[in-house]
Structure formats: C-alpha cells, structure tokens
C-alpha positions as CSV (number, residue, x, y, z in Angstrom):
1,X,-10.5,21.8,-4.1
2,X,-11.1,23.0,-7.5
3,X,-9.5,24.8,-10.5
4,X,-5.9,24.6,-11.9
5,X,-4.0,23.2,-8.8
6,X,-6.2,20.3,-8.4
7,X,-6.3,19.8,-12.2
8,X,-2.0,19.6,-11.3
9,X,-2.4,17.8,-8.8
10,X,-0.6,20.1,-6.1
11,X,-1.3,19.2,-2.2
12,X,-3.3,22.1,-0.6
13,X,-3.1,22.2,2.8
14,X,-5.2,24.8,4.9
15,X,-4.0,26.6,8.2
16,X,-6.4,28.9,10.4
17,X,-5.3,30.9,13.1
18,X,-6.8,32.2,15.4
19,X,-10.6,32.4,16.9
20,X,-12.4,33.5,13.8
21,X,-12.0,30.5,11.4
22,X,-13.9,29.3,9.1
23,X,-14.0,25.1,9.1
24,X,-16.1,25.1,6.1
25,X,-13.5,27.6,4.2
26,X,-10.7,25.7,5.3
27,X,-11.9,22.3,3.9
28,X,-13.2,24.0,0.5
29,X,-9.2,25.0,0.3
30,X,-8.1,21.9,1.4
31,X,-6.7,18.6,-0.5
32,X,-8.1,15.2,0.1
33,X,-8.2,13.9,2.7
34,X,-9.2,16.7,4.7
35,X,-8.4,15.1,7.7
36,X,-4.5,15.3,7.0
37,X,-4.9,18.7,5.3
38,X,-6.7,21.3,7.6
39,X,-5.5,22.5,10.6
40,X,-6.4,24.9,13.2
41,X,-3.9,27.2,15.7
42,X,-4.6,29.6,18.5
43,X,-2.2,32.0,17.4
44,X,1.0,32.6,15.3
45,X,2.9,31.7,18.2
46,X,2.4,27.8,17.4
47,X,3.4,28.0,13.8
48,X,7.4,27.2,14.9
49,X,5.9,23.8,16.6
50,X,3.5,22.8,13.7
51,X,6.2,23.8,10.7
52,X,7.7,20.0,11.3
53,X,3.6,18.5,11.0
54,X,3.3,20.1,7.5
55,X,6.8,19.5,6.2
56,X,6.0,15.4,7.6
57,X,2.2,15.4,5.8
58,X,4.1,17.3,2.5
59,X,6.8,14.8,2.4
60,X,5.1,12.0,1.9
61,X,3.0,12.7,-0.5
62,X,-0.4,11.1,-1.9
63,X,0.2,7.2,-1.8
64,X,-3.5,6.6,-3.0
65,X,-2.4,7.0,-6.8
C-alpha cells in the first residue's frame, strides 16, 4: 500500500466479489499483513455474513507497533 493512507497509517482492507478478481489488485490495495486484509466473496449476497469478519480484523487494530 502506498501514498497518503499508508504514510497515516489507516488499515486498508480489500474485498472482491465476484468471479472476475484480481488477487494481485487486491493485495496491491491491501494493508499488511495481506493475509488478514484481502478477502474474496462469490457475490453481494455474503457481505451480511462477512460484515462481523471486517468489523473483528478492524477492531483490533495493528498490535505489531
């Protein structure tokens, strides 16, 4: 991640939906670590479900710094 909102620090996280995502655009997006930051849905229909995931991951925060 680059640009002002790393240089503030903010927590990017990066959602695809759908067939026709890019992985490698997602992770570009994405904060470190990737692995807690990019995720991937079928359709708009499991956004209700996965709202709690990304309010859990945004909640805690960065603990490396």
């Amino acid at each position: 991640m680059t640009g002002k909102l790393y240089i503030i620090q903010v927590t990017v996280f990066a959602v695809g939906v759908g067939s026709n995502v890019q992985k490698t655009e997602l992770t570009t997006i994405a904060s470190e670590p990737k692995c807690n930051r990019v995720y991937f849905l079928a359709d708009f229909d499991d956004i209700t479900a996965f709202t709690s995931q990304i309010m859990i991951g945004a909640c805690k925060g960065d603990s490396s710094g």
